[in-house]
C-alpha positions as CSV (number, residue, x, y, z in Angstrom):
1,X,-10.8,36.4,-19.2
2,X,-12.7,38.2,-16.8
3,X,-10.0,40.4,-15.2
4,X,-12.3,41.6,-12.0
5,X,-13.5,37.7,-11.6
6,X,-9.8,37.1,-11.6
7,X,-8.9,39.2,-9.0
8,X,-11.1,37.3,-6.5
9,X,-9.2,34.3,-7.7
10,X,-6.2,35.8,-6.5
11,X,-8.0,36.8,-3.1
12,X,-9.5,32.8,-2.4
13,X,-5.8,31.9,-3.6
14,X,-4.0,34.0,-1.3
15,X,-6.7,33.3,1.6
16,X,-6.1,29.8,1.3
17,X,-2.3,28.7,1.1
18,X,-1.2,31.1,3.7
19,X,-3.4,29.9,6.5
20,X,-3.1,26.7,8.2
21,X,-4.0,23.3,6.8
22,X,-2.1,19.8,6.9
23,X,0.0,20.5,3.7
24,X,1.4,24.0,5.1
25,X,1.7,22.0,9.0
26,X,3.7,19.0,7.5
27,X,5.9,20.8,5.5
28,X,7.1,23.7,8.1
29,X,7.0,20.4,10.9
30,X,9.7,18.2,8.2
31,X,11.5,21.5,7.1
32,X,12.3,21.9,11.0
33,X,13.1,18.3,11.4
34,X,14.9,17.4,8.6
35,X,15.8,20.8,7.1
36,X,14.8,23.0,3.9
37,X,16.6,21.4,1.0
38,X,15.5,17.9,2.4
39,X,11.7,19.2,2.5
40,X,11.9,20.6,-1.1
41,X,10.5,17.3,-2.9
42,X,8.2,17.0,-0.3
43,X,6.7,21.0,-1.5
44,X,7.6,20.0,-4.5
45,X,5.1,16.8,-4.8
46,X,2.1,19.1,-2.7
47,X,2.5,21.8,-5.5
48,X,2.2,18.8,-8.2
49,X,-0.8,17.3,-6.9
50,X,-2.5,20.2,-6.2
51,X,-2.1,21.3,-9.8
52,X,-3.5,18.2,-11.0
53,X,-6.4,17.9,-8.2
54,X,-7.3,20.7,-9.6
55,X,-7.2,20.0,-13.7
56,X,-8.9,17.3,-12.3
57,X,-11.8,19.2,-10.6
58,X,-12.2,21.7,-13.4
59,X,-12.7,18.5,-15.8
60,X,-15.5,17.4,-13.7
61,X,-14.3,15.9,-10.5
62,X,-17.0,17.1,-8.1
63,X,-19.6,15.8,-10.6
64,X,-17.9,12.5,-10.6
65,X,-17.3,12.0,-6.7
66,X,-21.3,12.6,-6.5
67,X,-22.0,9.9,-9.0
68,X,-19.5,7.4,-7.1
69,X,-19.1,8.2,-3.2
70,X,-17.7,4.6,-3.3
71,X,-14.6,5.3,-5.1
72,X,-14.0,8.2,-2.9
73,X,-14.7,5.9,0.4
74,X,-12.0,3.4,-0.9
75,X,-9.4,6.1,-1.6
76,X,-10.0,7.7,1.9
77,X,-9.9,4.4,3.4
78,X,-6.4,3.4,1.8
79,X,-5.2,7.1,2.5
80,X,-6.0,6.3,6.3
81,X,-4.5,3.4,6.3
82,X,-1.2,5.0,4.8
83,X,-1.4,8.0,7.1
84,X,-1.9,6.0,10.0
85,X,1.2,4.3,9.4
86,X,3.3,7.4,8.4
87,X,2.3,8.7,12.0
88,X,3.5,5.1,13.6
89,X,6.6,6.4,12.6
90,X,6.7,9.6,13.8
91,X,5.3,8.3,17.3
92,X,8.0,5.6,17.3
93,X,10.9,8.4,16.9
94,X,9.2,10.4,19.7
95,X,9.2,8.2,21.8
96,X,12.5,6.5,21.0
97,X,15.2,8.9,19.6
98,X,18.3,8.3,18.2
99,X,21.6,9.0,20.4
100,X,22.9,12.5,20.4
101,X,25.5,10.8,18.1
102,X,23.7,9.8,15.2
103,X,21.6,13.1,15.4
104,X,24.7,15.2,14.9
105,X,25.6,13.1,11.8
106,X,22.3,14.0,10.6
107,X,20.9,10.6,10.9
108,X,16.8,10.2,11.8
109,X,14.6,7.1,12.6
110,X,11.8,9.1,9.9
111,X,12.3,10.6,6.9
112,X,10.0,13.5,4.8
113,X,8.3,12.6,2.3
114,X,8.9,12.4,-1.1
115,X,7.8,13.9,-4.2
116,X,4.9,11.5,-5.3
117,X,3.9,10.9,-1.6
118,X,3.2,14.5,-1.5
119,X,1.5,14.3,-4.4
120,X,-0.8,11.8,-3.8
121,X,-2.0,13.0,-0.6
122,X,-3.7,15.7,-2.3
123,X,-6.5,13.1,-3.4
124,X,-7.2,12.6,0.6
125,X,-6.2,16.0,1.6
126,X,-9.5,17.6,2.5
127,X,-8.3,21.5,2.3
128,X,-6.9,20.8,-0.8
129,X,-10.7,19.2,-2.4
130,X,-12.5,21.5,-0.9
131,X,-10.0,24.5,-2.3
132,X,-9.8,22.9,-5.7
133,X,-13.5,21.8,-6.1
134,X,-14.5,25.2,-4.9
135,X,-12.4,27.1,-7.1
136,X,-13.7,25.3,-9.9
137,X,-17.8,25.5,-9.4
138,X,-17.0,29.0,-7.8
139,X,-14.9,30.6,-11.2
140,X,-16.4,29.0,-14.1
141,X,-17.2,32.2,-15.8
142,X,-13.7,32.5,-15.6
143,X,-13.4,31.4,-19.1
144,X,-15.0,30.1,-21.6
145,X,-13.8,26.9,-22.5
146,X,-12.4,24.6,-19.7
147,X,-8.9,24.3,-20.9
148,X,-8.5,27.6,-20.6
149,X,-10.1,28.1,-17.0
150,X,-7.8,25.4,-16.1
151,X,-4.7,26.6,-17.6
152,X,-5.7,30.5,-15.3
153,X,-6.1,29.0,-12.3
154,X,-3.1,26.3,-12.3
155,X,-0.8,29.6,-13.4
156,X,-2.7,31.5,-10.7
157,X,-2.1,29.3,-7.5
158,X,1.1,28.5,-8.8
159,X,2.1,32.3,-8.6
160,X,0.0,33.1,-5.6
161,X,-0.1,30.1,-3.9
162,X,3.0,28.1,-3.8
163,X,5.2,30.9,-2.3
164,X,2.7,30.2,1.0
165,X,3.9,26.8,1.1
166,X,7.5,28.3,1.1
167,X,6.9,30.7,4.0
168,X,6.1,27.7,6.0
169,X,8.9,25.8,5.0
170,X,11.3,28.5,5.7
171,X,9.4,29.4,9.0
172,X,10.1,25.6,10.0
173,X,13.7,25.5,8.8
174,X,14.7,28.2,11.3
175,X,13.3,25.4,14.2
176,X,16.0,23.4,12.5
177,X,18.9,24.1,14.8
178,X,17.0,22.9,18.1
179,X,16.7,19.7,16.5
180,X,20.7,18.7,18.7
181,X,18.6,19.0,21.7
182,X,16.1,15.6,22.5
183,X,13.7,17.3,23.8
184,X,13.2,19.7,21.0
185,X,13.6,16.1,18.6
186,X,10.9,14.3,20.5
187,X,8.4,17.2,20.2
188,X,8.6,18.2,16.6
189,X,8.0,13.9,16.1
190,X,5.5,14.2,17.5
191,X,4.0,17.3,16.3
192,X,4.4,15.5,13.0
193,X,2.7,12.6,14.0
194,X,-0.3,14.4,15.2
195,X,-0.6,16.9,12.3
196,X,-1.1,13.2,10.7
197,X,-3.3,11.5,12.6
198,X,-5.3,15.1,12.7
199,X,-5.7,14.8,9.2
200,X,-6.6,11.2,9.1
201,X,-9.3,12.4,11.5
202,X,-10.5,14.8,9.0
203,X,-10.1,12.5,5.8
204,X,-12.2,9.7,7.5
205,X,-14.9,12.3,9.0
206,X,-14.5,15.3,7.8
């Protein structure tokens, strides 16, 4: 392995799950609306198909969304389509919240998403291609055989990179008690629902 090739791994790594993007938005938005141990699947599923976006890319993907755009213009069409009603959702608890009752019990008109949700968002996820089709064409000297390169960079962003997911989920957790008060509901809703429909933006022309 080339150690100083490596490094700047771990610098693209770092540079990427700490700033903002939709996964890191969703997840501190749910984690404040629903709380942290309900948004673990939901970090759970983004670290999962990540990983796998990215075995995926180092096997080739870029190469094969070149040779058929069409297949990619299906799956972003379907992923709009399931966004788009995620985000009807989200709007619809916005605009029409529970009574301070059932918010108290914990009760919500949304939920967060689970694992393999999470998971297969990554395919429409545009951060997450670009970062995992980057990394690959960027650090193929990496290693010699593509097992291997795969095998150092899913180890690498798990180490580096999922703890940035977790800082936003934490950061959003602490939003968690405003959640009693409507007005503080209504507005993380929809925040969520426009972190969504944002992305859909991006997905369909990005």
């Amino acid at each position: 392995m080339d150690i100083a090739l490596w490094f700047s791994l771990v610098g693209f790594v770092c540079a990427m799950s700490y700033t903002p993007g939709p996964n890191n938005l969703m997840v501190m938005s749910s984690s404040a609306l629903f709380g942290v141990r309900r948004t673990l699947p939901h970090w759970l599923g983004v670290n999962l198909g990540f990983n796998l976006l990215l075995i995926a890319s180092v096997f080739g993907l870029g190469e094969l969304v070149q040779r058929y755009p069409v297949a990619l213009l299906v799956v972003k069409l379907g992923g709009a389509l399931w966004l788009a009603w995620m985000a009807s959702q989200f709007v619809r608890a916005a605009i029409n919240p529970l009574p301070a009752a059932q918010r108290a019990e914990g009760k919500t008109r949304t939920r967060p998403f689970r694992v393999y949700e999470a998971a297969l968002f990554q395919i429409i996820n545009p951060k997450a291609l670009m970062m995992t089709i980057s990394a690959a064409g960027a650090y193929v000297a990496l290693a010699e055989t593509a097992p291997e390169r795969a095998m150092i960079m899913v180890v690498t962003f798990i180490l580096f990179g999922s703890p940035g997911g977790l800082a936003w989920m934490f950061a959003g957790g602490t939003l968690k008690r405003f959640m009693s008060d409507p007005r503080w509901a209504r507005i993380l809703n929809a925040a969520i629902a426009g972190t969504i429909l944002l992305t859909l933006l991006m997905v369909l022309f990005g």
